[in-house]
C-alpha positions as CSV (number, residue, x, y, z in Angstrom):
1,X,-4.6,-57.8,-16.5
2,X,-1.0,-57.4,-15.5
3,X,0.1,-60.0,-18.3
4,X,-2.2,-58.2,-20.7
5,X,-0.5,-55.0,-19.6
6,X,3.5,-56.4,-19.4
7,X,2.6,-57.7,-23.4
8,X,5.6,-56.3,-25.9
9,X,3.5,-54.3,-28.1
10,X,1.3,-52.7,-24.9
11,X,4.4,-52.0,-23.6
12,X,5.4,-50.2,-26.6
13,X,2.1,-48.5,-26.9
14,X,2.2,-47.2,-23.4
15,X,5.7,-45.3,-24.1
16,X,3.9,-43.8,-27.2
17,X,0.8,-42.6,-24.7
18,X,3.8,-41.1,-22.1
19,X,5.5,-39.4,-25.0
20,X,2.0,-37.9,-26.4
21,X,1.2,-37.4,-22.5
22,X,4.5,-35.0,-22.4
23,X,4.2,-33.1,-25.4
24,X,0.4,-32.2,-23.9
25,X,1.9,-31.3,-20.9
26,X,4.7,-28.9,-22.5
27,X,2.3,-27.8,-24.6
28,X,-0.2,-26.5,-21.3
29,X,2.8,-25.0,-19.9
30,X,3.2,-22.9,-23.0
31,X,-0.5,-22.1,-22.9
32,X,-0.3,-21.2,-19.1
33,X,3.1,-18.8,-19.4
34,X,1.7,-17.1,-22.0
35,X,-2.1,-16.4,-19.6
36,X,-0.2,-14.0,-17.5
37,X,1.6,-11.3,-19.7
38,X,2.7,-7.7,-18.6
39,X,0.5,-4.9,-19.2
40,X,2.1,-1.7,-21.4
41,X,3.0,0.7,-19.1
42,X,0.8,3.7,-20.0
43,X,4.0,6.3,-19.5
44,X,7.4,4.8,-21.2
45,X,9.2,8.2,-19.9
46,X,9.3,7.6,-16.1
47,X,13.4,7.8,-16.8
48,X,13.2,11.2,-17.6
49,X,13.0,13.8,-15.0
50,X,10.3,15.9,-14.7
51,X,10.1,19.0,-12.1
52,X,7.9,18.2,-9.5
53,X,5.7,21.8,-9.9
54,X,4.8,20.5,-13.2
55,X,4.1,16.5,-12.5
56,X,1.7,16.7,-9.5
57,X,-0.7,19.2,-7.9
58,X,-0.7,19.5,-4.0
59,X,-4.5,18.8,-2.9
60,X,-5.2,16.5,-5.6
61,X,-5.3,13.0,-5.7
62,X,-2.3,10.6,-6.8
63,X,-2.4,10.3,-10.6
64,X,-0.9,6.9,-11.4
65,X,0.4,8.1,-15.0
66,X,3.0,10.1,-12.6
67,X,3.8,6.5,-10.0
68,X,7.5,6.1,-10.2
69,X,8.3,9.1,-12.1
70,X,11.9,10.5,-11.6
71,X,11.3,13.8,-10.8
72,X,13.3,17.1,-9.2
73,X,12.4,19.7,-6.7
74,X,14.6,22.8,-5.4
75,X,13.6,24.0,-1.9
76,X,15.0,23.4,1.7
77,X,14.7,20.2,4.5
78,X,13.2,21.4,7.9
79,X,16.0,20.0,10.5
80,X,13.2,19.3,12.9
81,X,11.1,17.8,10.6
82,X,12.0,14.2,10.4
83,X,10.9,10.5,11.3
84,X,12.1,6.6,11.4
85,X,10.2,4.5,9.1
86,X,10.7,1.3,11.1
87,X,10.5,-2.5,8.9
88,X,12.5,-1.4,5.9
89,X,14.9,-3.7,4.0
90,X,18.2,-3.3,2.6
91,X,20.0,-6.4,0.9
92,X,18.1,-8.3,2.8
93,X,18.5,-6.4,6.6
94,X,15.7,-4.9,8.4
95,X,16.3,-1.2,9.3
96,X,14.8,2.2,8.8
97,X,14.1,4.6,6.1
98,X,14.5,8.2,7.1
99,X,11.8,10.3,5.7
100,X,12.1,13.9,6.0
101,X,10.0,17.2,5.1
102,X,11.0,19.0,2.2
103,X,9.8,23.0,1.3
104,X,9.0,23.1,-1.9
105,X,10.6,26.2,-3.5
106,X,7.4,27.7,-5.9
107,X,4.9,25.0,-5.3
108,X,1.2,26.2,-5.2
109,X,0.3,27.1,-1.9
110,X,-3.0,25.1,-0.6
111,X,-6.1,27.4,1.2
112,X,-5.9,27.4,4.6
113,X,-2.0,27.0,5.5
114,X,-1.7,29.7,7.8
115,X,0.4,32.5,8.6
116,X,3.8,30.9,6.7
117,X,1.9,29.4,3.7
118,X,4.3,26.7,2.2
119,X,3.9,23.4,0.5
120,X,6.1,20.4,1.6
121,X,6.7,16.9,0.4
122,X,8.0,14.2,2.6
123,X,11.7,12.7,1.2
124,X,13.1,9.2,1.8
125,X,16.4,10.0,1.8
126,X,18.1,6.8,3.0
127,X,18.5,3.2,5.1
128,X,20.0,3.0,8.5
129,X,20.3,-0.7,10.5
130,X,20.0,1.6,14.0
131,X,18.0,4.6,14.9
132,X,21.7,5.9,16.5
133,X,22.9,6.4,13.3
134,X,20.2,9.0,11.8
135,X,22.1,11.6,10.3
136,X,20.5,15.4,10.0
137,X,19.1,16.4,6.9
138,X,21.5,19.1,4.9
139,X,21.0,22.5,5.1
140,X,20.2,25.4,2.7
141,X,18.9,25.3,-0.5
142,X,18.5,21.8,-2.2
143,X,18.3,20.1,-5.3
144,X,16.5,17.4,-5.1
145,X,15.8,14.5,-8.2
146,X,14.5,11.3,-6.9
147,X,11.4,8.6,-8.1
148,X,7.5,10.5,-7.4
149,X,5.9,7.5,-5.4
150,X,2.5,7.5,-4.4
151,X,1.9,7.6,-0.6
152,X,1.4,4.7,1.4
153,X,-1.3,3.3,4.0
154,X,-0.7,4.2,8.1
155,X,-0.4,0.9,9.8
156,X,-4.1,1.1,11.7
157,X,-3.9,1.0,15.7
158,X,-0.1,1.2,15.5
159,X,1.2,3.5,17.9
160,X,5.3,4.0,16.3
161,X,6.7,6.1,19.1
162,X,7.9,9.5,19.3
163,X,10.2,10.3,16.3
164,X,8.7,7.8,13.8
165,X,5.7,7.1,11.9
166,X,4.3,3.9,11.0
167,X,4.8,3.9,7.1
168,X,5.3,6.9,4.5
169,X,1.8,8.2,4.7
170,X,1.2,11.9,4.1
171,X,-2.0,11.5,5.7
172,X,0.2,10.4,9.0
173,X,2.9,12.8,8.3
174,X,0.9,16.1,7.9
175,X,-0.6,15.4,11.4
176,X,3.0,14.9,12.9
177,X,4.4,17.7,11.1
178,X,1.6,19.9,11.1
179,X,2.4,20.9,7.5
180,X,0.2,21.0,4.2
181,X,1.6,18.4,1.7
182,X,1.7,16.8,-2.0
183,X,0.0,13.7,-2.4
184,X,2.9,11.8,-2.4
185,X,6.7,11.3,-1.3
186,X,9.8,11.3,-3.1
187,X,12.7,8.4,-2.5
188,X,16.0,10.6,-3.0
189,X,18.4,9.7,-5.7
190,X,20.7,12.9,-5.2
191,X,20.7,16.0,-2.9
192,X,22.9,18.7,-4.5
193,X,23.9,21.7,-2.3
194,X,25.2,23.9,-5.0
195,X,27.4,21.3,-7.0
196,X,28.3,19.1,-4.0
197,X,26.4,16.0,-3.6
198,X,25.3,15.6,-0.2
199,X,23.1,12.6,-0.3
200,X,23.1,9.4,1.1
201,X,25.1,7.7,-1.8
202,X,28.1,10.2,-1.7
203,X,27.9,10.9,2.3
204,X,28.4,6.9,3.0
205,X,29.3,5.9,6.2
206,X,26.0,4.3,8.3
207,X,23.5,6.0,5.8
208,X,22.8,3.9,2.5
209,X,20.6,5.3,-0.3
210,X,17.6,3.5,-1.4
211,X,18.0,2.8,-5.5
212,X,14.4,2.6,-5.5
213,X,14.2,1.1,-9.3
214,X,10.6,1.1,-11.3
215,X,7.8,-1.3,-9.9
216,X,7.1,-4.1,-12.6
217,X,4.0,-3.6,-14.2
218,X,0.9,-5.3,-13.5
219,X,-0.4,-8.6,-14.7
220,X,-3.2,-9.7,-16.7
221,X,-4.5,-13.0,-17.0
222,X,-5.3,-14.0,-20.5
223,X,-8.6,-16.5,-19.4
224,X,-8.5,-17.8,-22.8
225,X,-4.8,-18.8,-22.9
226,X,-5.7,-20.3,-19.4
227,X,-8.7,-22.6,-20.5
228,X,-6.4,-23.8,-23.2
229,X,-3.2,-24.8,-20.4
230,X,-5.8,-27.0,-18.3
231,X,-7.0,-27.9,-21.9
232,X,-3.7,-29.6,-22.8
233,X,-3.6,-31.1,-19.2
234,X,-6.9,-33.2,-20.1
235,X,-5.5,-34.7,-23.2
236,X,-2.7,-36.0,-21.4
237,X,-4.5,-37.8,-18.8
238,X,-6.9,-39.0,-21.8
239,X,-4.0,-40.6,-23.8
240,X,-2.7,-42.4,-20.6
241,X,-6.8,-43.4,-20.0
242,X,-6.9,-44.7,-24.0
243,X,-3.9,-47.1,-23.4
244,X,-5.4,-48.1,-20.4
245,X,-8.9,-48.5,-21.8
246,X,-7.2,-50.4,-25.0
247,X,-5.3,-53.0,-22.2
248,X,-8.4,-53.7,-20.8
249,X,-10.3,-54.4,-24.0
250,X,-7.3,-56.8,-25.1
251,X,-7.7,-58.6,-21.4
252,X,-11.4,-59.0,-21.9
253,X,-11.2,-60.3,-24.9
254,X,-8.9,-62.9,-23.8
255,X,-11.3,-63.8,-21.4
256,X,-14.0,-64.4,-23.6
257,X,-11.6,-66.8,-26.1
258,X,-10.6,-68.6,-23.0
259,X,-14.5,-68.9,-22.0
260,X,-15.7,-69.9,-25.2
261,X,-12.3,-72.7,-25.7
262,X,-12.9,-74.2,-22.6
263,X,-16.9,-74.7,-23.6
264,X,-15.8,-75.8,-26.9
265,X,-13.5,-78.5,-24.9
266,X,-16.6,-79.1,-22.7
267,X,-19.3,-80.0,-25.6
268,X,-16.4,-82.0,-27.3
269,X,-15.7,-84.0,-24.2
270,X,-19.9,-84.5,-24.2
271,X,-19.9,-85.9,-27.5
272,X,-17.2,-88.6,-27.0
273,X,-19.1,-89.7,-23.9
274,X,-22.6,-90.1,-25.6
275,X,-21.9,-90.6,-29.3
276,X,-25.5,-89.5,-31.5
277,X,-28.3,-91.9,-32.3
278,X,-30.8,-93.7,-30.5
279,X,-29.9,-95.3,-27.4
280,X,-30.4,-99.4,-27.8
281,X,-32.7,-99.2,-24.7
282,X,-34.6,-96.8,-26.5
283,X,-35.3,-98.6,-30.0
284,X,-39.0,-99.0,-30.7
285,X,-40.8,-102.5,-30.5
286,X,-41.6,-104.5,-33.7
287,X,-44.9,-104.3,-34.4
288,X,-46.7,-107.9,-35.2
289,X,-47.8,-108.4,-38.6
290,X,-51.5,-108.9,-39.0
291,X,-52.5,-112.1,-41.0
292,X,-55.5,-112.2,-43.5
């Protein structure tokens, strides 16, 4: 079958199947990029700040039409108030995050809060590579404007130590802080005490700030798009299997020629060796005449 195969014009015929075999493939690929598209965010205005008072409600659940909304706050840190978030990255080193409690200056105040009823949100202000290099959180009166980002999950059956907490969880935080809370923390952009900036991107030094940028949004998978990429895959394997198919034919077919030639060499050969007619030892007696 390899001669069949190795045949000029099968040969050709085989380039034409890898060709068609390509485009299918290209095409699938085409099908398959365009399966998983980005949805539409539902809020395009995430860029523009938004006080906090007015974006989310302490006591409530996380709305995600507020998720990585810049927003701003005016109120003071608590100095004692702070903790190492251990596992975060920054250009590709491993440190901390410190995560601070912020007053809230005219957020509703939650039932129950006791005798100095305030409302806090915990604030990632910035990256350190070592726990020796924490810095304080500034005093006085703040403005804050950083990205509203929903709060994370505690690490289950993690004990973090004294002075840190195991992710950014407000459910974790209240308890260490003993404080009531929005639903939610804020990754600082700038901290303005009065018109000087006392954040982590103009303090420097040992303390980087985050530049926590927009999540991407989420993916859908267009099923239909999907069927068609593994679609497209098929027809590329069938027009490899029709060449194929079409070599065999043409190899079978010689076969049979070759079959039938050699039987038609076989019967001629017969007929040299016994010409037709009756054989002499075969020719039937005369019968006698009978005389009147």
């Amino acid at each position: 079958m390899l001669k069949t195969a190795l045949r000029p014009r099968w040969i050709a015929g085989l380039l034409f199947a890898i060709v068609i075999s390509g485009v299918f493939v290209l095409l699938s690929q085409w099908q398959f990029g365009r399966s998983t598209q980005a949805e539409v965010p539902v809020a395009t205005t995430t860029e523009e700040p938004k006080p906090l008072t007015s974006a989310l409600q302490p006591g409530n659940f996380f709305p995600g039409s507020v998720a990585d909304q810049k927003t701003t706050a005016t109120g003071s840190y608590d100095r004692q108030k702070q903790v190492l978030v251990p596992g975060r990255l920054h250009d590709g080193a491993k440190g901390y995050w410190i995560v601070s409690a912020f007053a809230v200056t005219d957020a509703p105040v939650l039932a129950g809060a006791g005798a100095s009823p305030q409302t806090w949100i915990p604030v990632a202000r910035g990256w350190v590579a070592d726990p020796a290099d924490v810095v304080a959180p500034p005093s006085g009166t703040i403005k804050l404007t950083g990205r509203l980002i929903p709060s994370e999950a505690p690490l289950p059956n993690t004990d973090a130590g004294p002075g840190r907490a195991t992710a950014v969880s407000v459910a974790e935080l209240i308890n260490i802080w003993e404080v009531s809370s929005y639903p939610g923390f804020i990754a600082a952009d700038t901290e303005l005490a009065g018109t000087t900036d006392v954040g982590a991107a103009d303090v420097g030094g040992d303390l980087k700030p985050l530049n926590i940028g927009p999540q991407p949004p989420a993916q859908k998978v267009n099923w239909l798009n999907l069927f068609y990429a593994a679609e497209w895959v098929v027809f590329a394997g069938f027009a490899l299997f029709i060449w194929w198919r079409l070599v065999k034919d043409d190899y079978r077919r010689g076969l049979e020629d070759a079959l039938d030639e050699e039987q038609a060499a076989q019967a001629s050969a017969a007929d040299e060796e016994h010409p037709a007619g009756p054989h002499p030892t075969e020719a039937r007696p005369t019968e006698p005449k009978v005389q009147s």
